[in-house]
N, C-alpha and C positions, 0 to 999 in steps of 0.2 A: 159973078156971084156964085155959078153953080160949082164953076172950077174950084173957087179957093173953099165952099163946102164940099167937096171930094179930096179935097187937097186936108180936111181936117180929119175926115175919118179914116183919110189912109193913115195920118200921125197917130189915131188911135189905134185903129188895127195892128200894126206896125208895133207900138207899145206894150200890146196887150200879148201880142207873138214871145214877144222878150219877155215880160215878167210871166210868161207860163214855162220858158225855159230856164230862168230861175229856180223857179219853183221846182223842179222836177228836177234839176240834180241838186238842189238842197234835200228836197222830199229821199233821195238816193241815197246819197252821203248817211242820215242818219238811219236808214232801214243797213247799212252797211258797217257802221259805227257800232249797231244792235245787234248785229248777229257775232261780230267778233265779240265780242262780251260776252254774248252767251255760250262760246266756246269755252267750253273745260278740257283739263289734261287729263288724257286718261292712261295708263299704262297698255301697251299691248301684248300677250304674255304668247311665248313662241314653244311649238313644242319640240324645240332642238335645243340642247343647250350650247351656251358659244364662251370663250373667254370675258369675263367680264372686267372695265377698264377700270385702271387703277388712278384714284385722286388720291389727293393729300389735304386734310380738312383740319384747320385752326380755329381754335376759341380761346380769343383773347379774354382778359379780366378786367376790372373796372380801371386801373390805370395803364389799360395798353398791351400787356406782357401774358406771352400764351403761357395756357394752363394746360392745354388739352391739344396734341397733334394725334393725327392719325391719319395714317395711307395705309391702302384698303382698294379691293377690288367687292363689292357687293353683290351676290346673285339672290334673287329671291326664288324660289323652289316650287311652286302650287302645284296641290295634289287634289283635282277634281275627276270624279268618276273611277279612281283608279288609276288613272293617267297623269303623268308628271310634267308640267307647265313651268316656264321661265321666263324672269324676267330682268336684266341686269341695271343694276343704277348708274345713271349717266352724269360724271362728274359736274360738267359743266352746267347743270340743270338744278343740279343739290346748294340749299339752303343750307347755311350753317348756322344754329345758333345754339343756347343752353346756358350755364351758369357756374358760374367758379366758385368754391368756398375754399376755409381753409382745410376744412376733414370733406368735405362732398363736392361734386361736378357733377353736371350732365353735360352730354353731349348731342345734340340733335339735328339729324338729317331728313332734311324734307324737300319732294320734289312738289313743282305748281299744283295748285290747289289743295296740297295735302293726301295727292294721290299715292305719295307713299310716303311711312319714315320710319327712322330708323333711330333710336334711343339708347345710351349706354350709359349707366349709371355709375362712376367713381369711388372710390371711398380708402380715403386715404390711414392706415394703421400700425404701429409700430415701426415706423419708419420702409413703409410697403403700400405700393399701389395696386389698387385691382379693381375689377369693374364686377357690382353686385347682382345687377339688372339689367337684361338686355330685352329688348320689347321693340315691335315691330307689327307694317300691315301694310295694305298694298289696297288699293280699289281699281282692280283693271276692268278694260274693256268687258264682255264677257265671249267665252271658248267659242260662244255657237250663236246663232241666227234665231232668237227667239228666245234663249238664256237670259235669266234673270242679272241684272246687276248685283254684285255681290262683293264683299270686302273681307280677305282673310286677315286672318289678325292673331299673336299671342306671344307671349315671354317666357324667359327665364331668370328665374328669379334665387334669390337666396346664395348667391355661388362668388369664388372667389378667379373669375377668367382672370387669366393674360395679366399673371402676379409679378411682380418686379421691384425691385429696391428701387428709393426716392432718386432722382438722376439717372436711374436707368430704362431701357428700353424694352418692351417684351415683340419679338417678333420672332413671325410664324411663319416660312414660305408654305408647308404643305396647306391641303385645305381643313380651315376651322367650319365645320357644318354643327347647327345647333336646332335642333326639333323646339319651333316654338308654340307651334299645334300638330293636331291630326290633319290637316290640311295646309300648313304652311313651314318650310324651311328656308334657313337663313345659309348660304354658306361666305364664308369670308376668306377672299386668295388674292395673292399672297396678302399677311400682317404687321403693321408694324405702328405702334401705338405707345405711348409716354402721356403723363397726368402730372400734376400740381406744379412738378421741379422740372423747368426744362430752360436753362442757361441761354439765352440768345436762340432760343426758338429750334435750336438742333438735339436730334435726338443723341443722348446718352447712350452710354454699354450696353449692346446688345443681351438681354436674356433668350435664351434658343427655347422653343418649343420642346417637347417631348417625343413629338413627331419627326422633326427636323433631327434632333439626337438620336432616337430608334435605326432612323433612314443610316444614318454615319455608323452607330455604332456596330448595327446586326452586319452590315459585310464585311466590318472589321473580323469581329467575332469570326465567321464563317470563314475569311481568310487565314486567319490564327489557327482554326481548327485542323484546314485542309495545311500548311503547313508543318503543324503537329504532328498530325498523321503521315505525310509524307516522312517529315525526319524521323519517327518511329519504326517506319519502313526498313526503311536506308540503317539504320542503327543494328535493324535486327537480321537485317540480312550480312552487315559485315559482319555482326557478332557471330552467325551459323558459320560462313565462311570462316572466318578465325579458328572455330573448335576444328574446323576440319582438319584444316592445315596441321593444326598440331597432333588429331592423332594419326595423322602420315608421318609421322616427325619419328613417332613412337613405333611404327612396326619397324 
């Protein structure tokens, strides 16, 4: 009799071992489940600047067919204290989305949480594309150990960027840098961007920047110049030599 009562409460001890180890990684599982959740994205902003990588970002329209490409390298620019802070947008982390019409699009990049984005407002006119609004903001980490949280933010507004006939292309290798506050700049390298009209999803005729032209044309120039000058040279010295010749002709 006493055996098989020691023989029941080891079945309960024994049971009661197991459902406390249950317990205790279920109890784990959700205190672990709860803290990834409570993780947010946060930007971490460097103060070196590096290359920032180039994607290529599609907005399709309501039956399928892109309205909006763009490849693009993104650096965001923060100016705290004086000090100039960086941050580069990481393609594979960017959200794409916005809205197509037939005279307006947006185009909008956003990384997890909404820790950063990126806005370009379309607007299609006389047979000409161009982007009217560009807006942007970023919530990073912050600089220092005891630094407030804090979010820069600001646009440009009213302007006609990166203009192009309907089926063509406007792209920019140099760098497009665009002050959208007193503390925060956008710069965008290399560019290459198309709106409403784009045929099987490829872009169109290149339109060249003003920068990318400048770059080609001014060494032209300077070469034209420096060859000028040499043949002016050369011209003027046969011509002194010539008159010589001839008045040894004459004595």
């Amino acid at each position: 009799m006493l055996r098989g009562h020691t023989s029941g409460w080891s079945l309960v001890l024994l049971a009661a071992i197991i459902s406390g180890v249950h317990l205790q990684r279920h109890d784990s599982s959700v205190q672990l489940t709860s803290e990834s959740e409570a993780q947010i994205y946060r930007p971490v902003l460097e103060p070196s600047e590096t290359t920032p990588q180039i994607g290529t970002y599609i907005l399709k329209n309501q039956v399928g067919e892109p309205c909006i490409k763009a490849t693009m390298g993104v650096e965001y620019v923060v100016i705290e204290k004086k000090k100039r802070w960086f941050f580069n947008l990481e393609p594979s982390r960017v959200r794409t989305s916005g809205h197509c019409g037939q005279q307006a699009a947006v185009l909008s990049l956003t990384l997890p949480d909404n820790a950063t984005s990126l806005q370009l407002t379309f607007t299609q006119e006389n047979n000409l594309f161009y982007v009217t609004t560009l807006t942007s903001c970023v919530s990073p980490l912050p600089i220092c150990s005891g630094c407030a949280n804090k979010t820069y933010s600001g646009l440009v507004a009213h302007r006609k960027l990166f203009k192009a006939a309907n089926g063509q292309s406007f792209k920019c290798r140099s760098e497009s840098v665009f002050v959208m506050s007193s503390e925060l700049q956008i710069k965008l390298v290399p560019l290459q961007i198309q709106a409403f009209t784009l045929p099987k999803g490829q872009y169109g005729a290149e339109v060249e920047c003003w920068a990318d032209y400048n770059k080609q044309f001014i060494p032209i120039c300077i070469g034209a110049t420096v060859v000028g000058f040499i043949l002016m040279v050369v011209l003027t010295h046969l011509f002194i030599k010539d008159r010589r010749r001839q008045g040894y002709d004459r004595l």
